[in-house]
C-alpha positions in Angstrom: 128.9 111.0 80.3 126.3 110.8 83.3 123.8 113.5 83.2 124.1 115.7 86.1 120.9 117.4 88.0 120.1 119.7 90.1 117.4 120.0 92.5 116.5 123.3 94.4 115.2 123.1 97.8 114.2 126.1 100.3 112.5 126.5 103.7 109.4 123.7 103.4 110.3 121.4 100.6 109.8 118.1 101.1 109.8 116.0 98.2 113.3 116.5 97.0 114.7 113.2 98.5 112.1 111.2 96.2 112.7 113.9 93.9 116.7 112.8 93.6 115.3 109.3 93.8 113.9 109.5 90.5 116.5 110.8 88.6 118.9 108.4 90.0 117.2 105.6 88.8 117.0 107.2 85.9 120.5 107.1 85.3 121.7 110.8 86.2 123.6 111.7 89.3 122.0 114.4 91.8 123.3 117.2 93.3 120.4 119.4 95.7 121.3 122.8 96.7 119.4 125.5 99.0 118.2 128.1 96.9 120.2 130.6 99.3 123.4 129.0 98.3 122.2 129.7 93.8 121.4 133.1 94.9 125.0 134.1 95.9 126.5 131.9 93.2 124.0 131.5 90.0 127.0 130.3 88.0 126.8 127.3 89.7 123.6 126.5 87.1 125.4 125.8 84.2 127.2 123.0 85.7 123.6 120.6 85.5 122.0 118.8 82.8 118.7 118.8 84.1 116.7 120.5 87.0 113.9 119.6 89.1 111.8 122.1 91.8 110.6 119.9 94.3 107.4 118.7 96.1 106.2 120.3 98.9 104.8 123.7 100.8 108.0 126.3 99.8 107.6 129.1 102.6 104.6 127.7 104.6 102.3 128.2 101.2 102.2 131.9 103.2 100.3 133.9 100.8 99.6 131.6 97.9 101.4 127.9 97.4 104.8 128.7 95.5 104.3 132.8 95.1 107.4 133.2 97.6 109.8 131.1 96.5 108.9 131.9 92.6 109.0 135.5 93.7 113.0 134.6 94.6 113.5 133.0 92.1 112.4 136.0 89.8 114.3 138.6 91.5 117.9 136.4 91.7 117.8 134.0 89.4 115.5 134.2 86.6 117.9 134.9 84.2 120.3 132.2 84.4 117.3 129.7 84.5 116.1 131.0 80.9 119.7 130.5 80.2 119.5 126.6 80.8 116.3 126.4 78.9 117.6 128.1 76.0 120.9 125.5 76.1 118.4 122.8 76.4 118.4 122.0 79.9 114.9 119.7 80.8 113.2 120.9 84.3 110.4 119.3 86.1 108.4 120.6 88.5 105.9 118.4 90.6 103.0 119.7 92.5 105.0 123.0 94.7 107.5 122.7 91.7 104.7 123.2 89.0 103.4 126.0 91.3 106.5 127.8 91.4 107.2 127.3 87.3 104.0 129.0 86.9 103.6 132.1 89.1 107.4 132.4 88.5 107.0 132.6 84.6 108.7 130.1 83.4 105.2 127.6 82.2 103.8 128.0 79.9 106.5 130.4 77.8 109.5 131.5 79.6 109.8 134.2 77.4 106.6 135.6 77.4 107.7 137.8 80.1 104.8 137.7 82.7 102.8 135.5 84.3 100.1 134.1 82.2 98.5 130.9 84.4 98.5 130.0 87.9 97.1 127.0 90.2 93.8 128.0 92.8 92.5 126.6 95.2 90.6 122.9 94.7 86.9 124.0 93.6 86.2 121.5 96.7 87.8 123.8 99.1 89.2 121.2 100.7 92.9 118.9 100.0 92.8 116.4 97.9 95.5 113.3 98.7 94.5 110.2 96.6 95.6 108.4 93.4 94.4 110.3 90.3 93.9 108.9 86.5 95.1 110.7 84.0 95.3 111.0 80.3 98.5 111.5 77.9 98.1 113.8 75.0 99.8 112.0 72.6 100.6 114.8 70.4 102.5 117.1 73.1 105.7 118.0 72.4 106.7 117.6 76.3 110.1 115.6 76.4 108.9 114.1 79.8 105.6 112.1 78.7 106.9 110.6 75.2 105.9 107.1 74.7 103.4 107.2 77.8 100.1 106.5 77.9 97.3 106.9 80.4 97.9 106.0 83.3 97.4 106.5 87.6 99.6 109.1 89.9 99.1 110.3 93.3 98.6 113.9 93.9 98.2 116.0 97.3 97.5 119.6 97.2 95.1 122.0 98.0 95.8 124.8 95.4 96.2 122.6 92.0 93.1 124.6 89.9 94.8 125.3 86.7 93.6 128.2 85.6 94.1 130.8 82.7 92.4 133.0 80.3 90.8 131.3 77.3 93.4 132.8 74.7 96.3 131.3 77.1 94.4 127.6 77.0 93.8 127.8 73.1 97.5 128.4 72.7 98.3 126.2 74.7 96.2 123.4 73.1 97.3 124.6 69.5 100.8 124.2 70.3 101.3 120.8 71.9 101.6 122.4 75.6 99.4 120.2 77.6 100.5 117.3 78.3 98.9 115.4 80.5 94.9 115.8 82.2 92.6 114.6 84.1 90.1 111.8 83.9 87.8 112.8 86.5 89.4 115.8 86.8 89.4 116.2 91.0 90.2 119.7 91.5 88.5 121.5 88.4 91.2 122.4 86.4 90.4 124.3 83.3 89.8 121.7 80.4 91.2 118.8 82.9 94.7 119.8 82.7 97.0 118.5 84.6 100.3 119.4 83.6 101.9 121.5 80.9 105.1 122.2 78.9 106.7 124.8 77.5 106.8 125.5 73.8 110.4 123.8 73.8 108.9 120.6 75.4 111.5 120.8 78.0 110.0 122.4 81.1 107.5 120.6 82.3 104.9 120.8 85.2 102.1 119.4 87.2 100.4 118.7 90.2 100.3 115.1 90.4 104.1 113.3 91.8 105.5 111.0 89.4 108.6 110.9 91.9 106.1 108.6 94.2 105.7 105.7 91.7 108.9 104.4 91.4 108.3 101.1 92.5 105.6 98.8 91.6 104.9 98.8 95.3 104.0 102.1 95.9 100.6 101.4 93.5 97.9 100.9 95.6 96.5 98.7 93.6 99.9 96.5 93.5 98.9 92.9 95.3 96.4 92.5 92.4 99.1 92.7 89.7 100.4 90.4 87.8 103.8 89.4 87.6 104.2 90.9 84.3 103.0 93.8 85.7 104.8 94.2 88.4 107.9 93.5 86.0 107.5 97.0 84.3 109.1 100.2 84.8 106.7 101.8 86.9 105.0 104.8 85.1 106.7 107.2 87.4 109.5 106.7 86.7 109.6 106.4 82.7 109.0 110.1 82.8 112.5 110.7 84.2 114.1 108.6 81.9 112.5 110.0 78.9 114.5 113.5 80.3 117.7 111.6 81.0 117.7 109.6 77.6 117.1 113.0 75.8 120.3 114.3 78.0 122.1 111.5 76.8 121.4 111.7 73.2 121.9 115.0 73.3 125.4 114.6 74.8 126.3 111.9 72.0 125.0 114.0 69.1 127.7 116.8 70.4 130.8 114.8 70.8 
């Protein structure tokens, strides 16, 4: 069976056409829905595999990037959404997404029942849009970054400061939650993270866009390759098919 996902736009997204993109190639089949159209009909959830929360500036950004849209999210459809974590639905949320997952509740522990991170403004003040290295923990338990290793993404935003108490950031280093950082760390996020899972390993967020490396091309660094490079699954897209081939296995375990 081909995994099925869902991506969920609203006023201002713009990244869920590379978004659906990725999972395609990944070997799923997409379906993207307004979030108006889940609010009326939240049943309609249980019908995906997987999830995504795309790119982009939900609302405008009006009063901090992601607050509105998690805010909706909270109020219509936060419980079927810990529903499809708890069945073992994976959800990825790049750069807006990651924002959302985070003020909405659902990174770093859905059920810890409030919000316990968020993402500030760049300590530059200013938005960064550039290719970014970044390091792989390679002891995280995040379903998305298995069998990756360092490795360059683009990022663009202008609120992507992780930030969170100490107590939050010990947890979250004790338990395998980060999953991926920063090398030179552009923004100032706390301990150079740059993306984070949730104690399942199955919701997964950060600011940089894997969806935008899905073809050896898209590496600014690409006309110096080599052919076997350039023969590779580009980085970007191995984190979708790590979720898809856990869908998959998943699916054959339960026939």
């Amino acid at each position: 069976m081909t995994p099925s996902t869902l991506i969920i736009r609203t006023a201002g997204t713009n990244c869920d056409l590379e978004l659906a993109r990725a999972f395609e190639l990944a070997g799923a089949t997409t379906t993207t829905l307004h979030l108006n159209e889940l609010v009326v009909a939240p049943q309609k959830l249980e019908a995906f595999d997987l999830i995504g929360l795309p790119g982009g500036f939900s609302y405008g950004d009006d009063i901090a990037a992601g607050r509105i849209f998690a805010n909706r999210l909270k109020h219509r459809l936060y419980e079927p959404l810990l529903a499809a974590i708890d069945r073992g639905v994976p959800m990825i949320g790049p750069c807006n997404g990651f924002q959302v997952l985070v003020k909405l509740g659902l990174l770093p522990d859905p059920h810890a029942g409030a919000q316990q991170a968020t993402l500030a403004h760049n300590t530059s003040g200013r938005f960064i849009d550039r290719w970014t290295p970044m390091t792989v923990e390679a002891q995280s338990k995040c379903v998305w970054t298995k069998g990756l290793s360092d490795h360059d993404l683009p990022m663009a935003h202008g609120e992507g400061r992780f930030e969170a108490p100490d107590d939050v950031l010990d947890a979250l280093e004790a338990s395998g939650q980060v999953a991926v950082r920063y090398a030179d760390n552009p923004n100032g996020s706390k301990r150079d993270i740059a993306g984070v899972c949730d104690p399942t390993g199955l919701v997964f967020g950060l600011m940089p866009h894997p969806e935008r490396h899905l073809h050896y091309t898209n590496h600014p660094q690409w006309t110096r390759m080599t052919d076997a490079q350039r023969a590779q699954t580009p980085v970007g897209l191995r984190y979708f098919e790590n979720a898809v081939a856990y869908v998959k296995e998943r699916q054959a375990a339960a026939v």
